[in-house]
C-alpha positions, -999 to +999 in steps of 0.1 A: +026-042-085+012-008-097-018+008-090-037+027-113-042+065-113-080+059-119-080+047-085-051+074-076-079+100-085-111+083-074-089+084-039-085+123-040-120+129-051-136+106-022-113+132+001-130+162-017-108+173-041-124+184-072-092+180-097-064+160-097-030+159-115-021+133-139+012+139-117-002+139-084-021+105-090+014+093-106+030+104-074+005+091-050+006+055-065+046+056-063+045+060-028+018+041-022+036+012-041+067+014-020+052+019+014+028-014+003+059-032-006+077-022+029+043-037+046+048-066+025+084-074+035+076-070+074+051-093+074+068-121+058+097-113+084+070-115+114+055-147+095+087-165+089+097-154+126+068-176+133+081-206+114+052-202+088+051-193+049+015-182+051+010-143+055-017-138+080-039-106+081-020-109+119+010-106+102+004-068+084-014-057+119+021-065+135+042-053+105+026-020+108+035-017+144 
């Protein structure tokens, strides 16, 4: 999975930042990538809990508890 820094940017400047780093977009989309990934692995946990292969949108509410 990787997001772009395009979006990385577009992100900033929504927030009002007038520049942004090629490094600070890198960064943000690192983190962003793991903490999506750690999100990812808690809902299939809560989903399998639930005998179920499906991710629900349920299942990210619960992960991100």
């Amino acid at each position: 999975m990787e997001f772009s820094t395009a979006k990385m940017k577009e992100i900033f400047k929504n927030e009002g930042s007038k520049r942004v780093s090629e490094d600070s977009a890198e960064e943000l989309a690192e983190i962003l990538e793991t903490f999506a990934g750690d999100v990812a692995e808690e809902a299939i946990a809560v989903a399998e809990e639930d005998d179920r292969k499906t991710v629900r949108e349920g299942d990210i509410r619960e992960a991100l508890r």
